[in-house]
C-alpha positions in Angstrom: 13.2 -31.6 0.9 10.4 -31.7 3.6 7.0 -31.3 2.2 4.7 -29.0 4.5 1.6 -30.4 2.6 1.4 -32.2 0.0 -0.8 -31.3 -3.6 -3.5 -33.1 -2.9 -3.9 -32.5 0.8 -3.5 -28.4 -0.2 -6.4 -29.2 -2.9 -8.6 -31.7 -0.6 -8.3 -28.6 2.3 -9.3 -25.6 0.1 -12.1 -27.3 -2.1 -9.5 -25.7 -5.0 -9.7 -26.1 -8.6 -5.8 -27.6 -10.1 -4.9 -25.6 -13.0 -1.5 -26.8 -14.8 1.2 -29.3 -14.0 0.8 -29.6 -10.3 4.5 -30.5 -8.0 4.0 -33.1 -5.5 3.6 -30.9 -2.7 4.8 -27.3 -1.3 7.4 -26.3 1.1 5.5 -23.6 2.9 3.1 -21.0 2.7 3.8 -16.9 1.1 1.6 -14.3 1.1 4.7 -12.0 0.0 6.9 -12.4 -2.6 9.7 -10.3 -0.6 10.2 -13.2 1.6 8.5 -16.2 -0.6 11.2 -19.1 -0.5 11.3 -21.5 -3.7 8.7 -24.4 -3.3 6.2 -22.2 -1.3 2.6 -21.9 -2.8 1.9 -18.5 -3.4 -1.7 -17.4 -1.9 -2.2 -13.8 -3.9 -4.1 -12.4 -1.0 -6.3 -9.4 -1.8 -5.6 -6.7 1.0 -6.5 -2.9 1.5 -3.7 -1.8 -0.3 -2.3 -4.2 -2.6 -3.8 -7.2 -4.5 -1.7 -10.6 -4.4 -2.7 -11.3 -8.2 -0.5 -8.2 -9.2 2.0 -10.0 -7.8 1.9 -13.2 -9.8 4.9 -12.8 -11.8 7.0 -11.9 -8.9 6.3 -14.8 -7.0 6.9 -17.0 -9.7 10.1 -15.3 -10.3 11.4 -15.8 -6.7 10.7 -19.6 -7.0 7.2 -20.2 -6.2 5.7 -23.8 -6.8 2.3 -23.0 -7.4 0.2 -20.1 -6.3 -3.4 -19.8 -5.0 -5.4 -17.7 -7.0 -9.1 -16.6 -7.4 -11.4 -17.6 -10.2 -12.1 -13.9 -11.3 -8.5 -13.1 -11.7 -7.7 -16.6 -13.7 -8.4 -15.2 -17.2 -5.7 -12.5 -16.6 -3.6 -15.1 -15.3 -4.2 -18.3 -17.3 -1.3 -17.9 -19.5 2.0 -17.8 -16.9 3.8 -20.8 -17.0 3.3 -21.9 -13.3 1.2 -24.6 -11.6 -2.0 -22.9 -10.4 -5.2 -23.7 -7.6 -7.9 -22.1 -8.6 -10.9 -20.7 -5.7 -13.9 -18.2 -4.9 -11.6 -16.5 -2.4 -8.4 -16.7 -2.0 -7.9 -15.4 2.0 -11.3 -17.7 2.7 -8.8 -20.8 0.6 -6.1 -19.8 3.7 -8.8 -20.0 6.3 -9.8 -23.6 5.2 -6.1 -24.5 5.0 -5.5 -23.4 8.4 -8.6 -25.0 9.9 -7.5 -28.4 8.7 -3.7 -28.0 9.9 -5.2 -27.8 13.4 -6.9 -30.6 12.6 -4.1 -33.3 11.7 -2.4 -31.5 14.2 -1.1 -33.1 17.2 0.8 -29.9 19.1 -0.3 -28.9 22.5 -1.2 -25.2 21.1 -1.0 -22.0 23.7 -2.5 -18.8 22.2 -1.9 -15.4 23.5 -3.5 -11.8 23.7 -3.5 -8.6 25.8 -3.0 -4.6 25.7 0.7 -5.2 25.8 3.1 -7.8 26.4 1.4 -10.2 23.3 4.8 -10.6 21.5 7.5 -10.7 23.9 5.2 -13.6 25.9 4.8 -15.4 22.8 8.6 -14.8 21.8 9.8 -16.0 25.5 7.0 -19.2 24.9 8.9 -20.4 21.3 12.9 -19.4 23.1 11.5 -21.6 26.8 9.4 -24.5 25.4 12.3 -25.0 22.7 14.0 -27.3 25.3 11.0 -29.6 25.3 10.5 -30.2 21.4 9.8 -28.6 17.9 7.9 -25.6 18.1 6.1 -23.5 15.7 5.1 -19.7 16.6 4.4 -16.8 14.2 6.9 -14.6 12.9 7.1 -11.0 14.1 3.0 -10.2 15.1 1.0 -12.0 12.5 -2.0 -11.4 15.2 -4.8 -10.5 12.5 -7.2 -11.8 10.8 -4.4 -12.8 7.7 -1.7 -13.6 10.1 -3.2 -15.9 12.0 -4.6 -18.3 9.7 -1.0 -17.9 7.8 0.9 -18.7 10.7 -1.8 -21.8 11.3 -1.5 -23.3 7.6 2.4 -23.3 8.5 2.2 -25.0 11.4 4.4 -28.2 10.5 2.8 -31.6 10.6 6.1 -32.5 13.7 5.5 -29.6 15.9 5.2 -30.8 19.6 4.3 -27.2 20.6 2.3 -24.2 18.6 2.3 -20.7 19.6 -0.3 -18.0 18.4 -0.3 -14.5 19.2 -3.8 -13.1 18.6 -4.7 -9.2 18.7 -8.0 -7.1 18.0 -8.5 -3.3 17.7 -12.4 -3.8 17.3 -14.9 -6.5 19.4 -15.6 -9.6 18.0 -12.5 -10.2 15.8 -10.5 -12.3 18.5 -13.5 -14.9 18.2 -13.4 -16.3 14.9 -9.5 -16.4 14.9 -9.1 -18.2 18.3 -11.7 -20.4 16.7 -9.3 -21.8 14.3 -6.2 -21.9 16.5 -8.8 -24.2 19.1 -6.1 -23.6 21.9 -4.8 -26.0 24.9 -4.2 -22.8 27.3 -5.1 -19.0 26.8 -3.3 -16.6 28.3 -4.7 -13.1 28.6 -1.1 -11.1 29.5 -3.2 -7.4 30.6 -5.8 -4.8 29.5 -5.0 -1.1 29.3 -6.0 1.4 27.1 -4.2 0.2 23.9 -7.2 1.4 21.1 -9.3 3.4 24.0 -10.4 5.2 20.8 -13.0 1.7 19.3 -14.0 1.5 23.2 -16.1 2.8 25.9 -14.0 2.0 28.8 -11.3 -0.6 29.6 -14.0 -3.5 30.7 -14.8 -3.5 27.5 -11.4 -3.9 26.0 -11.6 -6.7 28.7 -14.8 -8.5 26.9 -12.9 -8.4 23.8 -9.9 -9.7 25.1 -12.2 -12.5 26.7 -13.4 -13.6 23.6 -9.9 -15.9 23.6 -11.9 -18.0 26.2 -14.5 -19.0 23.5 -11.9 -20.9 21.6 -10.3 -23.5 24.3 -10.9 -27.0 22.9 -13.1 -28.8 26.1 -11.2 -29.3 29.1 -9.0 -26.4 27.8 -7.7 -23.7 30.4 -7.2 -19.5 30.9 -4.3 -18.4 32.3 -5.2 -14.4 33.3 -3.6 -11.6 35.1 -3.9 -12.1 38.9 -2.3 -8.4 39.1 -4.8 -6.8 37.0 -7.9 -5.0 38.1 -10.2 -6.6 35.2 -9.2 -10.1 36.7 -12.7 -10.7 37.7 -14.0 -9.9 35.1 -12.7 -11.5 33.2 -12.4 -15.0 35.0 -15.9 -14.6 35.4 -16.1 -14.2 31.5 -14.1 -17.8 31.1 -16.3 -19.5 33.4 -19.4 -18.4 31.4 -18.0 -19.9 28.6 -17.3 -23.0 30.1 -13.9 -23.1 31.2 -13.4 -25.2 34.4 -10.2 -24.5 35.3 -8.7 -20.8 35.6 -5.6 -20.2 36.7 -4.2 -16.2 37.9 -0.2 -15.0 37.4 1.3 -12.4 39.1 2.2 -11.2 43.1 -1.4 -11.4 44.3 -1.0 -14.2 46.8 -4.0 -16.2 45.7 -2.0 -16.6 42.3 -0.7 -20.3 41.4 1.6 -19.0 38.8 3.4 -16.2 41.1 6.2 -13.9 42.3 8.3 -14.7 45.5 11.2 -12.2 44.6 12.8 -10.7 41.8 16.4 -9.1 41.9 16.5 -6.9 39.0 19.5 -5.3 37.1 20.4 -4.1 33.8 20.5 -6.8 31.6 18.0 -9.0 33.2 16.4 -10.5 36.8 17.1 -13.4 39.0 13.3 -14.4 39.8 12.1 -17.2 42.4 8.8 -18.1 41.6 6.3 -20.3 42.6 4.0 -22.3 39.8 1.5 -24.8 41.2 3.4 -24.9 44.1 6.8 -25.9 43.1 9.0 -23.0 44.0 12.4 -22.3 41.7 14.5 -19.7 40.9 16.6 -18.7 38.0 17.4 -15.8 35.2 15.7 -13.8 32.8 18.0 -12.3 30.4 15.8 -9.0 29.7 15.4 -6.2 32.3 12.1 -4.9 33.7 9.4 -6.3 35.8 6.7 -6.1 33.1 9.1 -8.9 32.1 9.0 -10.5 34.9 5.5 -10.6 34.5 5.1 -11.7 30.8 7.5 -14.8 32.1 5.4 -15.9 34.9 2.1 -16.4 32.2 5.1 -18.4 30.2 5.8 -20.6 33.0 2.2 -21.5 33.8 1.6 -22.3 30.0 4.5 -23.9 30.0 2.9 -25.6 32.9 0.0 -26.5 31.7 1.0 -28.3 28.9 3.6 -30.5 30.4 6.9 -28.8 29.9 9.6 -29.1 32.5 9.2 -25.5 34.2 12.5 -25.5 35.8 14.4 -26.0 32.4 12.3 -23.3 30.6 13.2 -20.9 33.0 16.5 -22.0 32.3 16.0 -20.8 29.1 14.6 -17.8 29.3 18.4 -16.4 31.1 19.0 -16.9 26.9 15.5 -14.7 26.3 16.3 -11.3 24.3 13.7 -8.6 23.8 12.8 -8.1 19.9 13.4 -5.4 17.5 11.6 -2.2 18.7 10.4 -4.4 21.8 12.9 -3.4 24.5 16.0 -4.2 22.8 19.0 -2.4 24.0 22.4 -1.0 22.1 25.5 0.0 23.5 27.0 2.5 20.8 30.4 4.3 20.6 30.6 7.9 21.0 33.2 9.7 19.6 33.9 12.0 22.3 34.6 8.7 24.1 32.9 6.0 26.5 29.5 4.8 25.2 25.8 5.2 25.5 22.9 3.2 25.1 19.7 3.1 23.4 16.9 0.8 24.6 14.5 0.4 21.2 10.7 0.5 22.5 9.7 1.8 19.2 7.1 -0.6 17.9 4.3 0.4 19.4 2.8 2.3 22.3 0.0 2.5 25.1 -0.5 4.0 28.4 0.7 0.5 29.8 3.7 -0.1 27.3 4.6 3.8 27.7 4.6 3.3 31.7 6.4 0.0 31.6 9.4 1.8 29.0 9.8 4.5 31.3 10.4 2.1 34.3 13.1 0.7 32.0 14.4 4.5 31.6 14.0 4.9 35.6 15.8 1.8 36.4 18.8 2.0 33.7 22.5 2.4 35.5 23.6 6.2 34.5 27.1 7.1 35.3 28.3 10.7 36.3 28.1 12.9 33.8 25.5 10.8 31.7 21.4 11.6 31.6 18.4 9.4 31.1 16.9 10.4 27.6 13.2 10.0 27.1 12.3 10.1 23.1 8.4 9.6 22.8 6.2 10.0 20.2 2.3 9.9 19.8 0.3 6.8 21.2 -2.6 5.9 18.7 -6.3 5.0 18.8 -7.0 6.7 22.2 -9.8 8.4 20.4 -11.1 11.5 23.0 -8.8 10.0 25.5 -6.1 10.7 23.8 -4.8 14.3 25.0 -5.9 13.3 28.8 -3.6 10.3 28.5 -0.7 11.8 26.6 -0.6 15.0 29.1 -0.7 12.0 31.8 3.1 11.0 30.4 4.5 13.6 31.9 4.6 12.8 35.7 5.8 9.1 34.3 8.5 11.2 32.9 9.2 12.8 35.9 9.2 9.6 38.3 11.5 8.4 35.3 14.4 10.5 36.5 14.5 11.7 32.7 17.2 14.6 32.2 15.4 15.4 28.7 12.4 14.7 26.6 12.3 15.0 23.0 8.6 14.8 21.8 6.9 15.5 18.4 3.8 14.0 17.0 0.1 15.8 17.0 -0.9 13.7 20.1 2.1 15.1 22.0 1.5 18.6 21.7 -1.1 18.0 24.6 2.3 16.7 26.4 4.1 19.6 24.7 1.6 22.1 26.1 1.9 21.3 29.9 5.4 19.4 30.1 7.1 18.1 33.3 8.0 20.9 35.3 11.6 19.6 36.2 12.2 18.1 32.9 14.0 19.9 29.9 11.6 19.7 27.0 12.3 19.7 22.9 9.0 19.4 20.8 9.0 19.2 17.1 6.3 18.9 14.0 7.4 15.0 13.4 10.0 11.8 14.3 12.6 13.3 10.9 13.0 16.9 12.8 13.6 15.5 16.0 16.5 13.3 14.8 19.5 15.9 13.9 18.4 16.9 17.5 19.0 13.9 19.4 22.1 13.0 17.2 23.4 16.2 18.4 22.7 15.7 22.0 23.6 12.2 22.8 27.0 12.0 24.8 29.1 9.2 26.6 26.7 7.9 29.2 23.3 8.6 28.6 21.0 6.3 28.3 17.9 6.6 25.9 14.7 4.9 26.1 12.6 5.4 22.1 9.3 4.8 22.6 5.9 5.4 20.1 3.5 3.6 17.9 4.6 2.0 15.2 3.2 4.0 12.2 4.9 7.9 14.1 7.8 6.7 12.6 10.4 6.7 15.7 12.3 3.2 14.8 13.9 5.8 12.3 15.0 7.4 14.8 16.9 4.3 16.5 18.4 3.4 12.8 19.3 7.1 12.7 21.8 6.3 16.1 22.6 3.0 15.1 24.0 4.4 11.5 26.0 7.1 13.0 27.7 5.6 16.2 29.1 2.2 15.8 28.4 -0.7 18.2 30.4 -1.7 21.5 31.4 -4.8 20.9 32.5 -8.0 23.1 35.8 -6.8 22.1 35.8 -3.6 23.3 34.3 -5.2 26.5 37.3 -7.1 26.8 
């Protein structure tokens, strides 16, 4: 059994207080019992909605080793029969943890933000770097100000590499987060107009966004968006802060991290691409040019810290999108043949929504088979919101889309002036729309769901997935 830390390094880090028969270290770190793994320490996190103490029981149940708890809630607590550390604040306890596994650490650490593109970049980082050593990377998008420090106190004493995804919907909460995670390389993916709503305008989504700069240990260097009209901005913004070295991604020709040629089709790319002047070429194994683009920052990083580019590219021909991140589903129908259902269902911005439909406009359709746009409302655009929404339309049109199926209260400003060429279906809410698009699919369409997380449409994916079985290599065969 490997010990992430052990007792008295988890007690010296927090400043905690050992109550009970202590083990001699801990596994890993839980902040939920669902997926707490025996020998974890438990930290019983108050959130907005739930209060880790409740919890106790549970996480002792599924095999905890000892859990973190706060000296208020001790007296409630005293009496269960597992090993406790006591503190004034259980989420500030996490912080300190995390601050001193960057500190023993020795992993060249890349950290990551941007309006869209944050996960898949750091996703393609753990699957390309993977080739040069151990690497550790948060699961799913622990971006916040609880997920990062988590995925920072996990962070294994080996790990050659770390990889930290860090996101924002307000100014000045990227700061103290990149703070602890003291990065190698920042990369800065876009900006857009994902939570328009907490801003005035997109420069200063940019300034926030910038805030990643403040973090680099010295001698530390920004990797930003040669494409992207805030580019000097926000270079400008790293300089200030001290960073010496700046490098740009992207097809602008003054970029050291760029784009000679991409050959797209439906399952991937064959890029050539030149990074600090080495030109190579190889595969991608996920379709679109946005990408294209999130693997360019990848290979500079990758750059940067002394991996061999040429084999991470390698890797990336291995690279799949995520769950409700572009991943695609070939599914049975019975009437015959197949379709296929490209899952963009996680979230959703002006840029992520443009970049799906792309996908929708590029996908192969056979005769007789339609492109299927299912959208639903993009969040936190505040009084940008119906302009931007009622914007989707000509995307949807330049998408080649046969059909849209809306529904959300955003999307009634789509609903009200819809593409003109375009058959529309608008309902109340994600559950009404889906007897209509189980209804509708046939063999050869191709689907493209697309929303933010919380309008519910990744029901809408399980709902296809649940009634038409998968293609398999089999059938293929």
């Amino acid at each position: 059994m490997t010990l992430l830390w052990t007792t008295d390094d988890l007690i010296a880090a927090m400043g905690g207080r050992p109550f009970g028969n202590l083990p001699e270290g801990i596994t890993g770190v839980s902040i939920d019992t669902r997926t707490l793994k025996p020998g974890e320490a438990f930290f019983a996190i108050r959130g907005d909605r739930f209060d880790g103490h409740d919890f106790a029981t549970h996480a002792m149940a599924a095999g905890a080793s000892v859990i973190v708890v706060s000296e208020e809630r001790l007296p409630a607590l005293g009496r269960l029969a597992i090993a406790k550390i006591v503190v004034p604040d259980v989420l500030r306890a996490l912080e300190k943890l995390a601050v001193a596994a960057r500190a023993r650490s020795r992993a060249r650490i890349v950290a990551v933000t941007g309006s869209a593109g944050k996960t898949t970049t750091k996703e393609m980082l753990r699957t390309a770097l993977q080739v040069a050593g151990p690497v550790h990377a948060a699961e799913g998008s622990f971006n916040n100000h609880w997920g990062v420090p988590l995925t920072l106190a996990r962070l294994p004493l080996d790990a050659r590499y770390g990889v930290f995804e860090i996101g924002m919907n307000h100014a000045g909460e990227i700061e103290p987060l990149v703070k602890m995670v003291q990065p190698h390389v920042a990369v800065v993916t876009m900006v857009a107009g994902a939570h328009l709503g907490h801003f005035s305008s997109l420069e200063d989504i940019a300034r926030a966004k910038a805030e990643i700069f403040s973090g680099l240990v010295p001698g530390g260097q920004a990797i930003i968006n040669r494409d992207d009209p805030r580019w000097n901005l926000l270079a400008k913004m790293a300089m200030d802060m001290g960073v010496e070295n700046v490098w740009g991604f992207g097809e602008n020709p003054r970029a050291q991290f760029r784009l000679v040629s991409w050959e797209p089709d439906d399952t991937g790319a064959i890029i050539t691409v030149r990074i600090a002047g080495q030109e190579i070429t190889g595969r991608i194994g996920a379709p679109g040019r946005h990408m294209v683009q999130n693997a360019l920052a990848v290979l500079g990083a990758g750059y940067l810290v002394g991996a061999d580019v040429p084999e991470m590219l390698n890797a990336l021909a291995m690279f799949q999108p995520a769950e409700g991140r572009g991943r695609r589903y070939r599914l049975r129908h019975p009437d015959g043949g197949d379709f296929t259902v490209i899952d963009e269902s996680y979230n959703a911005n002006p840029a992520s929504m443009r970049a799906a439909l792309q996908l929708l406009s590029a996908a192969p359709v056979p005769e007789g088979g339609r492109r299927i746009a299912v959208l639903g409302d993009m969040l936190e655009l505040g009084e940008h919101s119906a302009r931007l929404h009622e914007a989707l339309g000509e995307l949807v049109s330049q998408a080649k889309a046969d059909l849209l199926l809306i529904a959300g209260d955003e999307m009634k400003a789509l609903a009200a002036k819809p593409p003109a060429d375009v058959h529309v279906e608008y309902r109340e809410t994600a559950a009404d729309l889906e007897p209509i698009l189980l209804q509708t699919v046939r063999p050869g369409d191709t689907i493209v769901v697309k929303s933010s997380k919380s309008a519910g449409f990744s029901k809408l994916v399980k709902a296809l997935l649940a009634h038409f079985p998968p293609v398999d290599a089999a059938d293929d065969a």
